[in-house]
C-alpha positions, 0 to 999 in steps of 0.5 A, a space after each residue: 492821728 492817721 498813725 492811730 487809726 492804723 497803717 498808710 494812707 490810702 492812695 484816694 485820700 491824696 486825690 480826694 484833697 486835691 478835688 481833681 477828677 482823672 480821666 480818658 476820653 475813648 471812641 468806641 475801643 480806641 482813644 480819643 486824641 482830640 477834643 475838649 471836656 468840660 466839667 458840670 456841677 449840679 447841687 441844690 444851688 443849681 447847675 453850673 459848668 465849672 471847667 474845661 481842658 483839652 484833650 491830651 493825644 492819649 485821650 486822657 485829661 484833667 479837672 479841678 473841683 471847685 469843692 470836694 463832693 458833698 452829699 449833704 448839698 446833693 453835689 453831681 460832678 459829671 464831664 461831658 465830650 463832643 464827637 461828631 457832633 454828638 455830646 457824650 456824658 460820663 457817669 456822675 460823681 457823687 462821694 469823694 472815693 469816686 475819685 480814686 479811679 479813672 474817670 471815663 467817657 464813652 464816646 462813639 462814631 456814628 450812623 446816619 439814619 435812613 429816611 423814615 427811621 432806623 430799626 433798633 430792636 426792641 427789646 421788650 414792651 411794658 403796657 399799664 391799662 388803667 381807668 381814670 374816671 370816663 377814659 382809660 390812662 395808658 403809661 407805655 414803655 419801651 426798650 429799645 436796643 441799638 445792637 451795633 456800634 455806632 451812634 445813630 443820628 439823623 440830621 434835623 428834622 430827621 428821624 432816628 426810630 419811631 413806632 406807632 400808637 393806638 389809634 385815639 391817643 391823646 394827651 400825650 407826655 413823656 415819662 421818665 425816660 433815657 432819652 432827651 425830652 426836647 428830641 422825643 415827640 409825637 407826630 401822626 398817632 406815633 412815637 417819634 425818636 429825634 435824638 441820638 441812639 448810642 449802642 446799647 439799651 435805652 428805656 422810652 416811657 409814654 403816656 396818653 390816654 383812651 376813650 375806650 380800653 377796647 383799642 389795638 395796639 400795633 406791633 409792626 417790629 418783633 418784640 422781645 417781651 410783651 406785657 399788658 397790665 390792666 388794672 381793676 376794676 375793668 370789664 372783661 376783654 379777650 387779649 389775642 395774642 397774648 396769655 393770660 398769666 395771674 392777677 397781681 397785686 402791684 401795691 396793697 389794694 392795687 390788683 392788675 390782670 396780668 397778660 404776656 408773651 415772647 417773641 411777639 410777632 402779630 402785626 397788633 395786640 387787639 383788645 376785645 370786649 368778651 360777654 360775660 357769662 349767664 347768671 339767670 335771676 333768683 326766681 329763674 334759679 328756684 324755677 330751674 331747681 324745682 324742674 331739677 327735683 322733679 325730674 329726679 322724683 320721676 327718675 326715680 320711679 321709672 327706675 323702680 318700675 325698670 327694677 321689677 321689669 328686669 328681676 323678670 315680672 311685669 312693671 308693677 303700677 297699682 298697689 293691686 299689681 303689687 299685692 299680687 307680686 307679693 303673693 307670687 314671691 310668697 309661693 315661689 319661695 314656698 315651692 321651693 326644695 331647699 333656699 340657701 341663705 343667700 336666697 333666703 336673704 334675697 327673697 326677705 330683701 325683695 319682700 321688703 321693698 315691695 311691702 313699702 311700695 304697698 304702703 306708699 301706694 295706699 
């Protein structure tokens, strides 16, 4: 059948039949020399540990699979190692052609840290302002980064990071996050960090509640990115440090105002209640109208009465003024020798304007 199909067997397909995962224990960039791995297996049946070996002095290793994996039964196989006291994990197992390459788990030296904390870099913050009834529901993440090359620990009950929360937090819960549950708590308004850091990223998700939305957030460290979401409808607020940028739609019906920053170096966000611009009532608006149009009528005669003032007559007020000012243009234009037809055309124009005037009089 396999000559049918076309050609050679791959080489995984030997090891997928044997169930055997291959692999090698590193700390930091050299081999681990001693040590002991065992196997984990996770399915819809639970979660078990199914073997474990020793080390080889170049670090590498071998463990049977009590079945092929399987992703109808949801089968996880994952191998885990101690170092310094700290248990290091290799990525999960999941489909049989995983077993084809060298399975490897990461392990590295470590780092005490100082009393009150280390200072890992964080990278960037991602704030969800939402309202849920009377109070306000805040979902907070972090990234934190530990740019070194050493695990960060701390011996019990230590810290390893910790930053703090806005004041009047409450209800506090940990979401979806890299980092263990049982060695992440909250302890006087802060977000307190037991577990181990290995180098490289972590993502930390949070979330409390607010009795009011107009709270501050402190930022005692830089941050990378700062991004504050509020979700509508909300009333309006100025958010200091950072600027505004759109509202965005997240999901269909669901629209956030979108704030944001880089390199955000304030000691705190601040939350602050803005009035919201003058509407005057209806009855207001016709009166303002009204006083509007009236203006401009009375605009409008001045301006006509400044026209007569300019052209180099008197300002003419009464329809008496005006019948005389018609008779003046008449003999003035009468007197005169010769009109060109721009003249004649303005004498005309001028004598228009000012019979309407007469009429409008009376």
């Amino acid at each position: 059948m396999l000559a049918t199909i076309g050609g050679t067997v791959p080489a995984f397909a030997q090891v997928r039949a044997e169930g055997v995962l291959i692999g090698q224990a590193m700390v930091g960039d050299t081999v681990m020399t001693r040590g002991s791995v065992v196997l984990h297996h996770l399915s819809m049946d639970g979660e078990e540990e199914v073997d474990s070996t020793a080390i080889a002095r170049d670090g590498s290793f071998r463990l049977h699979l009590p079945n092929i994996p399987d992703p109808a039964r949801q089968d996880v196989f994952f191998a885990s190692i101690r170092h310094d006291g700290v248990l290091y994990f290799g990525n999960p197992v999941t489909v049989a052609v995983q077993l084809d390459t060298t399975y490897v788990i990461q392990a590295f030296d470590t780092l005490m840290a100082p009393e009150g904390g280390f200072p890992l870099v964080l990278q960037q913050r991602n704030i969800f302002l939402e309202p849920e009834g009377e109070l306000w529901r805040v979902t907070d993440l972090f990234q934190i980064l530990n740019p070194g090359t050493r695990t960060v620990v701390t011996r019990e009950p230590g810290i390893v990071w910790r930053h703090p929360l806005p004041e009047g937090a409450s209800g506090f819960t940990l979401g979806q996050s890299e980092v263990s549950p049982d060695a992440t708590t909250f302890a006087e308004g802060d977000l307190v960090l037991r577990a181990p850091v290995s180098p490289g990223e972590r993502l930390i998700v949070v979330r409390y509640t607010l009795d009011t939305p107009y709270v501050t957030f402190p930022t005692p460290i830089e941050t990378g990115q700062f991004e504050l979401l509020i979700r509508e409808p909300a009333p309006l607020m100025d958010v200091g440090e950072l600027t505004f940028v759109e509202n965005t739609e997240l999901e269909p019906g669901t629209t956030y105002r979108r704030f944001n920053t880089s390199g955000l170096q304030a000691p705190s966000v601040a939350l602050v209640a803005v009035d919201p611009p003058f509407e005057p009532p209806i009855e207001w608006a016709a009166l303002l109208l009204a006083l509007f149009l009236g203006a401009v009528g009375v605009f409008a005669v001045r301006r006509g009465a400044d026209a007569d003032a300019t052209a180099g007559g008197p300002r003419l007020e009464g329809r008496r003024d005006l019948l005389i000012a018609v008779a003046q243009l008449d003999a003035a234009f009468d007197n005169s020798a010769e009109s060109s037809k721009a003249e004649l055309a303005q004498y005309r124009r001028r004598r228009a304007e000012l019979l309407e005037r007469v009429r409008e009089a009376g």
